[in-house]
C-alpha positions, 0 to 999 in steps of 0.5 A: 855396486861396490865395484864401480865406486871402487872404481870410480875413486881410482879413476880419480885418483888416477885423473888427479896425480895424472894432473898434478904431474903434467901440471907439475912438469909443464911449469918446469919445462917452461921455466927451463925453457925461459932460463935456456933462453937467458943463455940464448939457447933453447931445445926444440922439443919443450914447446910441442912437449908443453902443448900436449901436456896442456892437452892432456892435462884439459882431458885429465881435468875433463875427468875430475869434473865429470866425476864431481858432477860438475862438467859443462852442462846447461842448467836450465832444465836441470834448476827446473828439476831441483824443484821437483821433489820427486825422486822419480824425475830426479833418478831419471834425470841424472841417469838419461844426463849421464847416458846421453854424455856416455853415448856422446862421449863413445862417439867421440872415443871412436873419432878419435880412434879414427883419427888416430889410425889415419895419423898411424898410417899417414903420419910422421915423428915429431918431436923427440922421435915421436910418432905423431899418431901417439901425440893424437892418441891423447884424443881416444884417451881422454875422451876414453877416461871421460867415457867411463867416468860417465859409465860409472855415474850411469851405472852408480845412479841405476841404485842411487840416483834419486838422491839429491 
């Protein structure tokens, strides 16, 4: 069980300074992007650039949340369940939650793979000499590491998740 939680914290981290970084190097660029446009000069590339900084940086986010427990989720049957004081309902709750959202998310990782390969195929370079396909990589990616956020709750709440 170690493993997993091991695990889990470098997944954070890495979702963390993945963050800051984009967040990081979005305002730099717009504010590049804004003082080359005082000179009446601009480069093509920081925009795009910046879009998918921000697209990366909502799955990078999507992460953090999912490892906090506190990603998008509706709350009606969950304040049903608080009142329980049941451990059993509590474990099998957090458990099916985070196995439905793996399952979900698998789904979504292997969509995103699909479009991806179609991308490769029929695609063409974008910005900076860029293949559009690694642009929509992002998609499989982050939906990946949300994925195994989830696996790690799954499987981290096997042992503990009857714990409020």
């Amino acid at each position: 069980m170690k493993l997993f939680v091991t695990f889990d914290e470098l997944l954070d981290k890495f979702s963390r300074y993945g963050l800051v970084t984009c967040l990081f190097t979005i305002l730099s660029l717009a504010v590049f992007a804004i003082v080359l446009r005082w000179f009446g000069s601009s480069m093509m590339w920081i925009e795009p650039l910046i879009r998918h900084l921000v697209f990366l940086s909502a799955f990078l986010g999507g992460s953090l949340a999912t490892g906090k427990n506190v990603h998008i989720k509706v709350d009606l049957l969950t304040k049903l369940i608080e009142i329980s004081h049941s451990r059993i309902i509590h474990w099998l709750h957090k458990n099916l939650v985070s196995l439905f959202c793996l399952v979900v998310c698998l789904a979504l990782v292997k969509s995103g793979w699909d479009f991806y390969l179609v991308e490769k195929e029929f695609g063409a370079v974008g910005f900076l000499h860029l293949h559009s396909s690694t642009l929509v990589g992002i998609i499989p990616f982050g939906m990946g590491l949300i994925a195994l956020r989830f696996f790690n709750q799954f499987m981290i709440g096997l042992v503990h998740g009857g714990e409020k």
